[in-house]
C-alpha positions in Angstrom: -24.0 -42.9 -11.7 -23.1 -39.9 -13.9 -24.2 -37.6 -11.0 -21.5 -39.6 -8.9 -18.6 -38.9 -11.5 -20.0 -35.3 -11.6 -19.4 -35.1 -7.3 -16.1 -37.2 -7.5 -15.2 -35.0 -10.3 -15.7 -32.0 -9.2 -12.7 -31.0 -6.4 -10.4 -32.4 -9.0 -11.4 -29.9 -11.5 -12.3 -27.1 -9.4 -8.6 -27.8 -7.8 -6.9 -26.3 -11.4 -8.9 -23.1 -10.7 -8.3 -20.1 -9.0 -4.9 -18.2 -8.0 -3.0 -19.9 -6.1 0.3 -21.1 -7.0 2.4 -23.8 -5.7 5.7 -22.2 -4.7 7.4 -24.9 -2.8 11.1 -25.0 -3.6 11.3 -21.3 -4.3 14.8 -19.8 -5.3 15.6 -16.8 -3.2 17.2 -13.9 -5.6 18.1 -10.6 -4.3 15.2 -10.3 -2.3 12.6 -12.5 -4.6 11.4 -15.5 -3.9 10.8 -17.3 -7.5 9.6 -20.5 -8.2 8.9 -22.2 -11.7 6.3 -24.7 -12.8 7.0 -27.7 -13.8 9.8 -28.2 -11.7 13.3 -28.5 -13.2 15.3 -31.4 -13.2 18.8 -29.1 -13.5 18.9 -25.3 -12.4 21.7 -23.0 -12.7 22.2 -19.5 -10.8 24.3 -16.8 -11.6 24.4 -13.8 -9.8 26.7 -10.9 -10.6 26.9 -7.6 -8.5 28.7 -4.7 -10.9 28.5 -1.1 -10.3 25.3 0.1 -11.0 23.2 -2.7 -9.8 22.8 -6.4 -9.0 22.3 -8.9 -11.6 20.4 -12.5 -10.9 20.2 -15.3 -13.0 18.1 -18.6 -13.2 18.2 -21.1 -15.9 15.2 -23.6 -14.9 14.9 -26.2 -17.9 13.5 -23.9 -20.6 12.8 -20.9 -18.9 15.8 -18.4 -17.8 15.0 -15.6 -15.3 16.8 -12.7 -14.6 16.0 -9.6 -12.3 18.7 -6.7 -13.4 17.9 -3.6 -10.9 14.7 -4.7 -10.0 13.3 -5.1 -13.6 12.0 -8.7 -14.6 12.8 -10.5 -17.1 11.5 -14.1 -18.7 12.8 -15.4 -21.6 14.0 -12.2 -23.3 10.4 -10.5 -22.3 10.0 -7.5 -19.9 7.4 -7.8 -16.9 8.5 -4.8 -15.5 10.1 -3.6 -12.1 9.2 -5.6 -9.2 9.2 -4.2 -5.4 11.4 -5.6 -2.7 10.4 -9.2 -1.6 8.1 -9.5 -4.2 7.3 -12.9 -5.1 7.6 -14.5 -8.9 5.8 -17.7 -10.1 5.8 -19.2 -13.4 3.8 -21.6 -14.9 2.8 -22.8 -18.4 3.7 -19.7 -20.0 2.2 -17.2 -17.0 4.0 -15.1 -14.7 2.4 -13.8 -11.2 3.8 -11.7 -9.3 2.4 -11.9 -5.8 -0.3 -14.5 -7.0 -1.2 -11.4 -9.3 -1.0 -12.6 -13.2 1.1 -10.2 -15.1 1.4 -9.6 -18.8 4.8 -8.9 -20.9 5.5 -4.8 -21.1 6.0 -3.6 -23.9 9.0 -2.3 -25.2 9.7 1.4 -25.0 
């Protein structure tokens, strides 16, 4: 019996593992594809194109995005610059960029 829970068990658990992220229902800003896990019920964009450089905005529940000339930015946090069409996902607290996790820069 236990052996059986272990073999049911197992695709479930081994599921959660690994890199890939679910980005279904990505937002497409600038040329970024981003995508936020869980999904929000409410989102709210805001793009702005002054002189010097585009501006995007994404307000997903708790979690506010922006990308301001190519540098990332999560919640007040740095994650750097990103490279045309990169891809962002963020989930519990993690950021990947291109299925790559990323950690907060620090400031300079």
């Amino acid at each position: 019996m236990g052996l059986f829970l272990i073999l049911l068990l197992l695709p479930l658990l081994l599921h959660g593992c690994g890199g890939r992220q679910d980005t279904s229902g990505a937002i497409t800003l600038g040329t970024h594809k981003v995508s936020v896990r869980p999904r929000c019920v409410t989102t709210r964009i805001n793009n702005r194109f002054p002189a010097g450089g585009a501006i995007y905005n994404l307000n997903c529940g708790d979690t506010a995005v922006m990308i301001r000339n190519e540098e990332l930015v999560i919640n007040g946090k740095s994650y750097g610059r990103l490279s045309e069409g990169d891809a962002v996902h963020i989930e519990g607290g993690s950021v990947f960029i291109d299925g790559k996790q990323i950690e907060e820069r620090a400031k300079e």
